[in-house]
C-alpha positions, 0 to 999 in steps of 0.5 A: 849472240850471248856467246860472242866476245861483242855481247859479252858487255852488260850496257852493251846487251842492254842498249841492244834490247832498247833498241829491239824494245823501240818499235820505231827502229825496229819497223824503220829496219824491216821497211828497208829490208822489204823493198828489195826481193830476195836475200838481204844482208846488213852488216855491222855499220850497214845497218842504220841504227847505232845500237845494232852496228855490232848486229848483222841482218839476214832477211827475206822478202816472201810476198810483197804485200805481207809482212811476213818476212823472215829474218835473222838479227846475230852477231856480225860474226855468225855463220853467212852461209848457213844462217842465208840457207835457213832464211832462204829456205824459210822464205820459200816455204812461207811464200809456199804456203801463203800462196796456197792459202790465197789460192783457197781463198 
């Protein structure tokens, strides 16, 4: 992010880190990205909260009752393709891997 001419402004990173600072937002967000299963992506403008419309959101939903979703917050201009394959692949491996522990349990 800090290599993008959209985070090349100071009030602009500061305000960004507010923002990741509020618990609130940040909770607020992952709610919305957990109802759906599989790959979710927001961008820009799609995402709900005014200072993170210059971010994009990939993320995953792994089980429906943890919160262990992963998730990827860059600039709206990063790389889909390669940044969905990590999230996704992540995803699995975690769900994998909750899955066995439940098992053990």
């Amino acid at each position: 992010m800090f290599e993008t001419p959209e985070f090349a402004d100071v009030e602009t990173m500061r305000s960004l880190f507010r923002a990741f600072d509020d618990k609130y937002k940040l909770l607020k967000l992952l709610d919305k990205t957990s109802t759906a299963e599989g790959i979710k992506v927001f961008i820009g403008s799609e995402n709900p909260f005014f200072e993170m419309q210059g971010c994009s959101l990939v993320s995953a939903t792994t089980m429906q009752e943890t919160w262990w979703d992963p998730g990827v917050i860059g600039p709206v201009r990063m790389q889909y393709k390669q940044v969905i394959q990590v999230v996704d692949y992540t995803s699995r491996l975690l769900s994998r891997i909750l899955e066995e522990r439940l098992q053990r349990a």
